[in-house]
MDTraj code that builds the backbone (N, CA, C; nanometers):
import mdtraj as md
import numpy as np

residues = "UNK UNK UNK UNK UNK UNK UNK UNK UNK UNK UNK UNK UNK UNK UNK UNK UNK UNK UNK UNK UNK UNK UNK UNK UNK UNK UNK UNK UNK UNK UNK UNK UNK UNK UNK UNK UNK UNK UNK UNK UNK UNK UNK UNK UNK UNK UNK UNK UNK UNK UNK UNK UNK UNK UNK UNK UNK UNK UNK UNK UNK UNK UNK UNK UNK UNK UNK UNK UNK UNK UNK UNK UNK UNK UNK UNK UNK UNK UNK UNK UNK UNK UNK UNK UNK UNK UNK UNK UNK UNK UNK UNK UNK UNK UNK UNK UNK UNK UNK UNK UNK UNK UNK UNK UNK UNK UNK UNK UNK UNK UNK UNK UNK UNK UNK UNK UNK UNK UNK UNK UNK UNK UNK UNK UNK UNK UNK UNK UNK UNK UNK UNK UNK UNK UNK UNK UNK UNK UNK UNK UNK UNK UNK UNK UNK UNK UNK UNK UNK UNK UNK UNK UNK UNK UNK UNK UNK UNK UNK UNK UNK UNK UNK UNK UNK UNK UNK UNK UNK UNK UNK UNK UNK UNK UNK UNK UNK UNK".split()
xyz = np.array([
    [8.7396, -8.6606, -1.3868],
    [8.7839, -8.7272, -1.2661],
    [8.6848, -8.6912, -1.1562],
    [8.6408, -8.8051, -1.0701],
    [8.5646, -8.7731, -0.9342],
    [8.6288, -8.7777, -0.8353],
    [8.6575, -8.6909, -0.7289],
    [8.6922, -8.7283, -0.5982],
    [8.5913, -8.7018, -0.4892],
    [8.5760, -8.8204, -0.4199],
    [8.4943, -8.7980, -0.2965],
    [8.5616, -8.8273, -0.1872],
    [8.5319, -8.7915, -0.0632],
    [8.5534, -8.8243, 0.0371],
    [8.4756, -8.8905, 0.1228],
    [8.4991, -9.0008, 0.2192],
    [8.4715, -9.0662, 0.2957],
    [8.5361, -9.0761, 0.4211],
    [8.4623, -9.0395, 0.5383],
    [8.4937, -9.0050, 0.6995],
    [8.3937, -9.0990, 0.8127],
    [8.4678, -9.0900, 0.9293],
    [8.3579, -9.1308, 1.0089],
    [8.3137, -8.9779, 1.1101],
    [8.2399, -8.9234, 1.0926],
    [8.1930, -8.8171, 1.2327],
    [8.2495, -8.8480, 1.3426],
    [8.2046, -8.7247, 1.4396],
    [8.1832, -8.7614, 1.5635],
    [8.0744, -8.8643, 1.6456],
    [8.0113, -8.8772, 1.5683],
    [7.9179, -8.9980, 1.6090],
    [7.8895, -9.1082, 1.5709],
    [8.0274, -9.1268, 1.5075],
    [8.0797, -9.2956, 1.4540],
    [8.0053, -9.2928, 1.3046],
    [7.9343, -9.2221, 1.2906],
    [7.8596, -9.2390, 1.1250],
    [7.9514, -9.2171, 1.0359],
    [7.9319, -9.3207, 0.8846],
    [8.0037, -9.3160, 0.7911],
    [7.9342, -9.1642, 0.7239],
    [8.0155, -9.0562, 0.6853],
    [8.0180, -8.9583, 0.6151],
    [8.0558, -8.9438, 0.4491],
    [7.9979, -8.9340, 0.3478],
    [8.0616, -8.9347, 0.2074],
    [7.9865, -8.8450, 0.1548],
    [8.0950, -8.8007, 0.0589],
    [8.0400, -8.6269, -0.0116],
    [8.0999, -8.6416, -0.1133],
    [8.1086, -8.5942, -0.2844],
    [8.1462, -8.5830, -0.3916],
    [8.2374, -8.4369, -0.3538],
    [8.3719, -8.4162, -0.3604],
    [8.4342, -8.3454, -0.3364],
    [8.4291, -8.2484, -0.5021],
    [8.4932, -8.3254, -0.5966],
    [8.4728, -8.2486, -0.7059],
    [8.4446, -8.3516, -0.8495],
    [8.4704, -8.2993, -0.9183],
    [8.4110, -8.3758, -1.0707],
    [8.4439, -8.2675, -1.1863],
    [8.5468, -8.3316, -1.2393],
    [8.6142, -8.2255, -1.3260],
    [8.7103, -8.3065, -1.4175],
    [8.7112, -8.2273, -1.5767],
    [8.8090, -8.3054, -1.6912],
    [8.9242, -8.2627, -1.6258],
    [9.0294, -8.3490, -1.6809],
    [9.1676, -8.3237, -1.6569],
    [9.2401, -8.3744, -1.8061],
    [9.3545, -8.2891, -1.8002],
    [9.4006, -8.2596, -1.9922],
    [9.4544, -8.4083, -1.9689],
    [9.5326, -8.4429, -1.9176],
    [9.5926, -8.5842, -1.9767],
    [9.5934, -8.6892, -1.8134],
    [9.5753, -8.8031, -1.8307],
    [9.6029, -8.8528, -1.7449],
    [9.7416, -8.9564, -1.6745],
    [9.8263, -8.8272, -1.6863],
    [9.8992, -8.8677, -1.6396],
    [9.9617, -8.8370, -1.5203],
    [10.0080, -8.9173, -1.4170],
    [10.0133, -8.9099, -1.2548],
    [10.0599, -8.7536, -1.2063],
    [10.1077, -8.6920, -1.2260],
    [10.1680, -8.5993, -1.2020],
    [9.9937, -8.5044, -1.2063],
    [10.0009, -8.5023, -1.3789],
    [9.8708, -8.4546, -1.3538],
    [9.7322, -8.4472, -1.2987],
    [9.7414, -8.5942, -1.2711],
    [9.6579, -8.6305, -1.1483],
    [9.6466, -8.6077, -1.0277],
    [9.7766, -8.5955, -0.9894],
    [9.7806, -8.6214, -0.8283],
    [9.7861, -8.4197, -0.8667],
    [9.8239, -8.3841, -0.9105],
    [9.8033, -8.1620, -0.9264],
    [9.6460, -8.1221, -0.8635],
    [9.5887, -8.2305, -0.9875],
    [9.3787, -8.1934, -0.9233],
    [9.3487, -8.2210, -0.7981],
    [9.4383, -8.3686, -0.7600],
    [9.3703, -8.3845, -0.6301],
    [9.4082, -8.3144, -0.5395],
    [9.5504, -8.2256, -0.5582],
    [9.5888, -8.1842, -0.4588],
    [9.5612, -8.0216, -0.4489],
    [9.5065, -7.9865, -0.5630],
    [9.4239, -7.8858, -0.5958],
    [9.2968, -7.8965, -0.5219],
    [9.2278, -7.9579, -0.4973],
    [9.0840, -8.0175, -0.4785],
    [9.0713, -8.0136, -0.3619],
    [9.1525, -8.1146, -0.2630],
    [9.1573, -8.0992, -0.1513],
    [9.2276, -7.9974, -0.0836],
    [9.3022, -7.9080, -0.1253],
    [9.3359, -7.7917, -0.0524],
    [9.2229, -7.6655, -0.0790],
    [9.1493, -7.6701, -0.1956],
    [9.0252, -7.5906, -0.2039],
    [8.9264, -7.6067, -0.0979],
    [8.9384, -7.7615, -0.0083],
    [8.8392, -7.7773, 0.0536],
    [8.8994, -7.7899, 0.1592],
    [9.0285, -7.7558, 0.2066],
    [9.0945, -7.7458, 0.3407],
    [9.1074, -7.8779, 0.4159],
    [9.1611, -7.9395, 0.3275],
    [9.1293, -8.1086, 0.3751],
    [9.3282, -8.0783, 0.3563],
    [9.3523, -8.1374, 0.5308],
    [9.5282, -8.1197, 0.5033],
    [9.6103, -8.3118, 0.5948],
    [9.4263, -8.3659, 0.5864],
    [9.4804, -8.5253, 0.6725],
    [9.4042, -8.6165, 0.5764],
    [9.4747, -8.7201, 0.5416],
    [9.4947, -8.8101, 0.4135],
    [9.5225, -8.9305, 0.5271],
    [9.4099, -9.0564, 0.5036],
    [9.4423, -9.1525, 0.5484],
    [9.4950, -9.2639, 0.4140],
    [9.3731, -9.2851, 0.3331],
    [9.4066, -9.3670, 0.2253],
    [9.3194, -9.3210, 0.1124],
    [9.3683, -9.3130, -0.0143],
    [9.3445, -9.2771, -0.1664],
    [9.3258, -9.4127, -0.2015],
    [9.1866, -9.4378, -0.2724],
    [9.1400, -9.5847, -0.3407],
    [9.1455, -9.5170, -0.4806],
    [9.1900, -9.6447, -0.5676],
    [9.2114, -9.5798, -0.6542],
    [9.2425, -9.6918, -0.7714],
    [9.1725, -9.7128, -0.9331],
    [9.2378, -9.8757, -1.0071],
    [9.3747, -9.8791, -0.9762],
    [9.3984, -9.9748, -1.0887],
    [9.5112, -10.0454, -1.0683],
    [9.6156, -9.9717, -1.1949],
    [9.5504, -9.8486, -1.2694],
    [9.6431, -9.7621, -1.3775],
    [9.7551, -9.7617, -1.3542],
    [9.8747, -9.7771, -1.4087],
    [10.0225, -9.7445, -1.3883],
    [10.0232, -9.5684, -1.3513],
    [9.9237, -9.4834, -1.4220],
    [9.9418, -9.3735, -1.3658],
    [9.9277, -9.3172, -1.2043],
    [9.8510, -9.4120, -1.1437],
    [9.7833, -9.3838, -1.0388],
    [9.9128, -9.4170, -0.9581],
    [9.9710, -9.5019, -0.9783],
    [10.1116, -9.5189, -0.8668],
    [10.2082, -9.3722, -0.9036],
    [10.1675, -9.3061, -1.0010],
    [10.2664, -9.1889, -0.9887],
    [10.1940, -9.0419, -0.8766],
    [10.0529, -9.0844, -0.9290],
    [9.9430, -8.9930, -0.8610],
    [9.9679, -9.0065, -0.6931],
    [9.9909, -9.1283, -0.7148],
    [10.0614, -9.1515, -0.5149],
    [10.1772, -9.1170, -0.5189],
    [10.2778, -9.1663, -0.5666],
    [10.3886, -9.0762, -0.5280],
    [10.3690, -8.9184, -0.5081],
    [10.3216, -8.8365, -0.6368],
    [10.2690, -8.7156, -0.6185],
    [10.2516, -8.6687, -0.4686],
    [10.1020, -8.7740, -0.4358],
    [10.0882, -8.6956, -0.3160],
    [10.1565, -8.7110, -0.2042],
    [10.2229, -8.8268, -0.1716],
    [10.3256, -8.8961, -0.1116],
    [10.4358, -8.7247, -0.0603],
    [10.4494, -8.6864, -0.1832],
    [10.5182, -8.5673, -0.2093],
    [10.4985, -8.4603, -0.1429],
    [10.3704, -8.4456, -0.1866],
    [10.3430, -8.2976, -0.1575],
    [10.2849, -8.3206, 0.0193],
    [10.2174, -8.4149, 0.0616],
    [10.1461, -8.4275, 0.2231],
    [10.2004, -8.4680, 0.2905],
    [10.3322, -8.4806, 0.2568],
    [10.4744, -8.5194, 0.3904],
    [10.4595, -8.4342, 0.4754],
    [10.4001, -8.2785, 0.4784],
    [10.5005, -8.1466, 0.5672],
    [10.3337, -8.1110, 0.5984],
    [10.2294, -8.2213, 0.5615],
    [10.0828, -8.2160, 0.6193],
    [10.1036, -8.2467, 0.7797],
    [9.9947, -8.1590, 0.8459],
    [9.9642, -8.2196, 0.9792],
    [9.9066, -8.3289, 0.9771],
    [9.8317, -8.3827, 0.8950],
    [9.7620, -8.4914, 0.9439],
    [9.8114, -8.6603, 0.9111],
    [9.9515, -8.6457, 0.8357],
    [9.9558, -8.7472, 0.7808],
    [9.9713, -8.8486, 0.8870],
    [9.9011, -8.9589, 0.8550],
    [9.8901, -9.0941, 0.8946],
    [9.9824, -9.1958, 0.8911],
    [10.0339, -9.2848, 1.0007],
    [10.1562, -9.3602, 0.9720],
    [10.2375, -9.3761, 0.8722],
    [10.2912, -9.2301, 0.8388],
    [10.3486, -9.2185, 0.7335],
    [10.3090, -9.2509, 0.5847],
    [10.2082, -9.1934, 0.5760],
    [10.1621, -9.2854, 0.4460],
    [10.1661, -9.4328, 0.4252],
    [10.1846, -9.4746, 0.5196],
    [10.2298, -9.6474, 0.4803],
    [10.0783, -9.6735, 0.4071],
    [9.9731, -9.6416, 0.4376],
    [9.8746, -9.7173, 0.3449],
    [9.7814, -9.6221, 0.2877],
    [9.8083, -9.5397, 0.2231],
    [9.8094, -9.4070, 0.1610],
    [9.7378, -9.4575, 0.0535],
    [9.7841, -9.5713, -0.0577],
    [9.7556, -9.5920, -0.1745],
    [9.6778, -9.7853, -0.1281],
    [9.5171, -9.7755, -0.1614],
    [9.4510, -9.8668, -0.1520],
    [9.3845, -9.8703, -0.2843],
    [9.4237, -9.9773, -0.3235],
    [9.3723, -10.0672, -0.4758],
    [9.2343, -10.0608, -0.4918],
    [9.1798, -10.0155, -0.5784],
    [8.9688, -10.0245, -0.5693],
    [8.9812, -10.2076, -0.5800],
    [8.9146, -10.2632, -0.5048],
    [8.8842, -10.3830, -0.4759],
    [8.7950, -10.3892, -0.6054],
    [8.6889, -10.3106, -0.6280],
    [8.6024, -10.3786, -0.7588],
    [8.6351, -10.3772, -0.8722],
    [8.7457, -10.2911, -0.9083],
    [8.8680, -10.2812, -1.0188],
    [8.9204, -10.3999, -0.9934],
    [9.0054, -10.4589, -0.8801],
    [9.0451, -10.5929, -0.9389],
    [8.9934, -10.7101, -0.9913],
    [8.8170, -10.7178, -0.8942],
    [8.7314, -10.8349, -0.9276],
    [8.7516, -10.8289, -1.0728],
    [8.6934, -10.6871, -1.1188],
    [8.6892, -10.7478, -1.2746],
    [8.8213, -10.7390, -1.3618],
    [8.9125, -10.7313, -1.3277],
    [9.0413, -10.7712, -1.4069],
    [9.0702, -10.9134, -1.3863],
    [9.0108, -10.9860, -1.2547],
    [8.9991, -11.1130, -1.2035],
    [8.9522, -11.1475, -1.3235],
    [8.8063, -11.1324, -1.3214],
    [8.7025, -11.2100, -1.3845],
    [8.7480, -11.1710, -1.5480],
    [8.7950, -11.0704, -1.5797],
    [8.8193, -11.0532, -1.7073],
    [8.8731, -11.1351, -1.7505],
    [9.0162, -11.1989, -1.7185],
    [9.1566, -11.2919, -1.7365],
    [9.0746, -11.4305, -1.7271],
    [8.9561, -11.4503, -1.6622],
    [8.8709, -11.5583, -1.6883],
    [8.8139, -11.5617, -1.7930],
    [8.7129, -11.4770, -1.8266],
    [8.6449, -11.4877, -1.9511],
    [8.7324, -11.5023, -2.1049],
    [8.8149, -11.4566, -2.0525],
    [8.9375, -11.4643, -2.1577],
    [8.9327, -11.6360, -2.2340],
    [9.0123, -11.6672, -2.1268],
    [8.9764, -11.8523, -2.1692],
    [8.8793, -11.9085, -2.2176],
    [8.7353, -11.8428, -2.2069],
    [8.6169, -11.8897, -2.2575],
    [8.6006, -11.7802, -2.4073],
    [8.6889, -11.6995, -2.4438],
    [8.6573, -11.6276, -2.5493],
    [8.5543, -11.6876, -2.6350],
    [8.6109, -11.7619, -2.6798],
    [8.5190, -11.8566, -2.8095],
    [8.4230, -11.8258, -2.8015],
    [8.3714, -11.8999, -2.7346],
    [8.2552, -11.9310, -2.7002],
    [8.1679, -11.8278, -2.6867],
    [8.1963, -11.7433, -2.5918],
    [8.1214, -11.6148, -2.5369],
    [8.1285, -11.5131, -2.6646],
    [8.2455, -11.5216, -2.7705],
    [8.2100, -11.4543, -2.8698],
    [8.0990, -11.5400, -2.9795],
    [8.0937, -11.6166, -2.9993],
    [7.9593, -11.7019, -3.0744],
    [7.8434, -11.6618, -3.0421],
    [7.8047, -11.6433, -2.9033],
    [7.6932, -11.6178, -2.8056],
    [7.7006, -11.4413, -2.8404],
    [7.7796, -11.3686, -2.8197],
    [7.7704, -11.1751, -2.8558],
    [7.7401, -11.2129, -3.0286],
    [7.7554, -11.2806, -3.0953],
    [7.7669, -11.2931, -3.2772],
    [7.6295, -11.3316, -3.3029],
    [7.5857, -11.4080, -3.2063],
    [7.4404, -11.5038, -3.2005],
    [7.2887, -11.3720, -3.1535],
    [7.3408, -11.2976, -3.0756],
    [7.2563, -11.1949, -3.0255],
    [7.2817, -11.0921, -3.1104],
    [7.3565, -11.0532, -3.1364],
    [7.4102, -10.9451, -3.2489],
    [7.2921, -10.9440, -3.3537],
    [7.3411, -11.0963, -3.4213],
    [7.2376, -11.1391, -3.5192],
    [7.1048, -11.1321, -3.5098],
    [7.0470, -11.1709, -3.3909],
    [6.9073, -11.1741, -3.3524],
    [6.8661, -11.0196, -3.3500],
    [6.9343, -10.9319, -3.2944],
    [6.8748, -10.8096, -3.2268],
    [6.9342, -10.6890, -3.3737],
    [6.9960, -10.7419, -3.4681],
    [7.0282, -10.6783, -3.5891],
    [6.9378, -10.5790, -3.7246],
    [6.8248, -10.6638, -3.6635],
    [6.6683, -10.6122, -3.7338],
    [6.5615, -10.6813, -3.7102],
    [6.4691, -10.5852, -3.7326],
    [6.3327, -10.6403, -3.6541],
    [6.2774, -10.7179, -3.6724],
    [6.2558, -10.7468, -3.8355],
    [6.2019, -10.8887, -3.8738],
    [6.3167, -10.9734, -3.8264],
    [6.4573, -11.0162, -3.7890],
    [6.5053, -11.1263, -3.7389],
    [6.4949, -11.1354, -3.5704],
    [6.4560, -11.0196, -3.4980],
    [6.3993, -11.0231, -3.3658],
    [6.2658, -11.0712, -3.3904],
    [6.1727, -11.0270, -3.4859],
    [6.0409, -11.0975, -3.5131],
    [6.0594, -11.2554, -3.5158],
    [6.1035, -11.3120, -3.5401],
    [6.1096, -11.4477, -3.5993],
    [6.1737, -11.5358, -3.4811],
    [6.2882, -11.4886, -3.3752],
    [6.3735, -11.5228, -3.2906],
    [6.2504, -11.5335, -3.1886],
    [6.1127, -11.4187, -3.1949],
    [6.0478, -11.4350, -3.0712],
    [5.9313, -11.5440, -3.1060],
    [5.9141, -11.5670, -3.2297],
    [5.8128, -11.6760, -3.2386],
    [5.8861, -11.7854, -3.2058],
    [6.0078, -11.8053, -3.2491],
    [6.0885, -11.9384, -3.2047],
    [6.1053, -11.9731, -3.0923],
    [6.1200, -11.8439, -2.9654],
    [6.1221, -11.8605, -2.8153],
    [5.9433, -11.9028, -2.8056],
    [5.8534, -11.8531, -2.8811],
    [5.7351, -11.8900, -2.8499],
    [5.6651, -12.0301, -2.8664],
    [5.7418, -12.0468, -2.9602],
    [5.7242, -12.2593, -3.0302],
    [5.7869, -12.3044, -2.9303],
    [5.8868, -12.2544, -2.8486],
    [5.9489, -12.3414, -2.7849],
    [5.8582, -12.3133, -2.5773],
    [5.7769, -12.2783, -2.5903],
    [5.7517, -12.1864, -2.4657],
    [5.8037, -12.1466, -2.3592],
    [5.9268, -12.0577, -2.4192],
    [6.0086, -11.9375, -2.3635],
    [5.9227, -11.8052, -2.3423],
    [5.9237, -11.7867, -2.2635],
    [5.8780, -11.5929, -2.2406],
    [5.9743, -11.5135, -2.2970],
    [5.9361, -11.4178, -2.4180],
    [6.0138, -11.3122, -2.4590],
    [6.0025, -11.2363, -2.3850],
    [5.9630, -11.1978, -2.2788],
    [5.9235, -11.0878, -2.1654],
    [6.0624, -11.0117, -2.1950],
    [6.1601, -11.0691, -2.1484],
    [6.3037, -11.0553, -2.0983],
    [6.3685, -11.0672, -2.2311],
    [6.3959, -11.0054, -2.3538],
    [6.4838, -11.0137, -2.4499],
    [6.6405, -11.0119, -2.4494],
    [6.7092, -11.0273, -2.5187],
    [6.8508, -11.0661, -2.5521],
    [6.9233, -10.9383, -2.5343],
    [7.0393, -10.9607, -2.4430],
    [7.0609, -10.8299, -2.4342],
    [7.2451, -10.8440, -2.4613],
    [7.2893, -10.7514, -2.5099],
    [7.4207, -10.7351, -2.5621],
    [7.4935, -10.6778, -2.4374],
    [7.6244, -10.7456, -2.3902],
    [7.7087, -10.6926, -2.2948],
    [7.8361, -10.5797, -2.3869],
    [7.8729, -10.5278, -2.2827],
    [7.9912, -10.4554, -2.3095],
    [8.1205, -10.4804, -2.3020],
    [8.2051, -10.5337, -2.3967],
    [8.2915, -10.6056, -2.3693],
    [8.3797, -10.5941, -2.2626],
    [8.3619, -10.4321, -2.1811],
    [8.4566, -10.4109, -2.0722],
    [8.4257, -10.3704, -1.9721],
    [8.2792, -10.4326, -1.9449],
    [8.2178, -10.4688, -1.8196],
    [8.1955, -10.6801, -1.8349],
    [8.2532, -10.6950, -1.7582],
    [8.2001, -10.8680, -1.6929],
    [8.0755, -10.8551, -1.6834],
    [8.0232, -10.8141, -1.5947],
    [7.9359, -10.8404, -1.5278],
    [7.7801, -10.8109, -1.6322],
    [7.8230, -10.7568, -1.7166],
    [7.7765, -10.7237, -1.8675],
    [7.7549, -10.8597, -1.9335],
    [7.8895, -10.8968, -1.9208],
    [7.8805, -10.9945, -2.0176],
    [7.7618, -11.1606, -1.9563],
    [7.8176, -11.1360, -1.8225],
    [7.7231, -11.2307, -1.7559],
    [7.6066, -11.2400, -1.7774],
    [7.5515, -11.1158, -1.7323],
    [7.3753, -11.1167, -1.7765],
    [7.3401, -11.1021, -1.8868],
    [7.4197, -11.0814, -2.0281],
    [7.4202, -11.1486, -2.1114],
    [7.4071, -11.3096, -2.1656],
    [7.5073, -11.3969, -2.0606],
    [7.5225, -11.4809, -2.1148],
    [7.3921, -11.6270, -2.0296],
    [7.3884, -11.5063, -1.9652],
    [7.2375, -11.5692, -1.7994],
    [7.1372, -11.5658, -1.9127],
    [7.1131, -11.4803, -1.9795],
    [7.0084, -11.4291, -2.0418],
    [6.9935, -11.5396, -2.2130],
    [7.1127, -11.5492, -2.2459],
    [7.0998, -11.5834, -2.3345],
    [7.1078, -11.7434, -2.3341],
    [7.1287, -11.8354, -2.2364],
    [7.0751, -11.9768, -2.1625],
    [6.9675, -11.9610, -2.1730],
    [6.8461, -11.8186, -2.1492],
    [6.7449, -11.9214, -2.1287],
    [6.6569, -11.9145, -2.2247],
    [6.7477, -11.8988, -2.3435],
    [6.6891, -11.8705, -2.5093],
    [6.7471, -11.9889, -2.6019],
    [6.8741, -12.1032, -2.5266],
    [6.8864, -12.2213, -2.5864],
    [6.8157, -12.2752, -2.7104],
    [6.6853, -12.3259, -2.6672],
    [6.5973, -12.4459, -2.7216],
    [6.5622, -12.2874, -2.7882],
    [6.5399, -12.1407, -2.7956],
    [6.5060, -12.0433, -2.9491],
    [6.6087, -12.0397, -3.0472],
    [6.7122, -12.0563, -2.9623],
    [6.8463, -12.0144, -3.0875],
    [6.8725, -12.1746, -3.2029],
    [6.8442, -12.2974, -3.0550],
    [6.8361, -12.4110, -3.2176],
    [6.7472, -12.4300, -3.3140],
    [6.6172, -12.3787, -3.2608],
    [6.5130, -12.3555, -3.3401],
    [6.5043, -12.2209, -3.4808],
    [6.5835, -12.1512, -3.4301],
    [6.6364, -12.0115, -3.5167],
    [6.7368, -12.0651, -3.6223],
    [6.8315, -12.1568, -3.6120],
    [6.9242, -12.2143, -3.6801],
    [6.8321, -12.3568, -3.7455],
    [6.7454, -12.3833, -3.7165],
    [6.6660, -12.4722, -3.8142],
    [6.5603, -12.3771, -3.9329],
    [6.5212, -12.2490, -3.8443],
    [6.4045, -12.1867, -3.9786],
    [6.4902, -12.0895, -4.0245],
    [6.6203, -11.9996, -4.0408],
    [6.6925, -11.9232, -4.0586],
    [6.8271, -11.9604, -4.1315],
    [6.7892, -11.9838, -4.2191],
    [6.9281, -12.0372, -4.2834],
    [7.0749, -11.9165, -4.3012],
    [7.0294, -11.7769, -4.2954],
    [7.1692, -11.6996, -4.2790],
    [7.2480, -11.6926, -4.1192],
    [7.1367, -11.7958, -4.0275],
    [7.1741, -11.7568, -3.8936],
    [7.3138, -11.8896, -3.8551],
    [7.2663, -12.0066, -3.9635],
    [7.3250, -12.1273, -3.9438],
    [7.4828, -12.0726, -3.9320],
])
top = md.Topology()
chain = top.add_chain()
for i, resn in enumerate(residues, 1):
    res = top.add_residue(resn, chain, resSeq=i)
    for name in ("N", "CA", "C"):
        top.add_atom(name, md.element.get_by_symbol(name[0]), res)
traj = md.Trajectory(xyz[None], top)
């Protein structure tokens, strides 16, 4: 688990520091919200505006937790009312995930299609003469996303458009690729 903090100074500057970075046995809220509240009392931090944090079912217990324990804090902030803030880039890609979803098919043909190509060297050998008959630049090769990054899968699938006119050409001289 990482916790950092983020402040503004006295001179209006945004402030951020890696507070700690440490395993934790299970992740579950209770046990979560123990480190952080371990963490920040190691570092004498006793005013809590807002905890960003995914969208885990554990993490709503990790707020209650602290909800708990920083009531009888000096510093608490309108009551905790906004204590617990959602990581915004955690939702984009649960957004975009529930999208790609609908396009499964497809986008799995395209990971099956690169798979294949990048599987061994003589079939990367052969994939780059085909981008070369076709005059594609192999500069930029085929690159495999992670199924649980998007944004993975994108520049994957950016990448693998502009290998089109190699992959029909690969499925004409490659008969295990058909």
């Amino acid at each position: 688990m990482s916790l950092t903090a983020h402040w503004i100074d006295d001179h209006w500057k945004l402030q951020k520091r890696i507070l700690n970075f440490c395993s934790v046995a299970d992740h579950k809220g209770d046990t979560l919200g123990k480190q952080v509240e371990e963490c920040l009392l190691d570092w004498g931090i006793d005013r809590l505006f807002t905890v960003t944090i995914d969208n885990a079912s554990s993490n709503d217990k990790l707020i209650e937790y602290l909800k708990g324990v920083c009531e009888d804090w000096n510093g608490v902030v309108l009551k905790n009312k906004f204590l617990h803030v959602r990581c915004c880039a955690h939702i984009v890609n649960l957004v975009v995930k529930s999208g790609l979803e609908e396009h499964n098919h497809s986008i799995e043909k395209i990971r099956t299609a690169v798979k294949f190509v990048r599987s061994s060297p003589s079939r990367l050998k052969i994939f780059k003469k085909c981008a070369e008959l076709e005059k594609i630049s192999s500069r930029s090769l085929l690159t495999l996303d992670l199924e649980t990054r998007w944004n993975a899968t994108y520049l994957m699938l950016e990448n693998a458009e502009k290998f089109e006119k190699a992959f029909a050409r690969l499925a004409k001289v490659c008969r295990p690729f058909r």
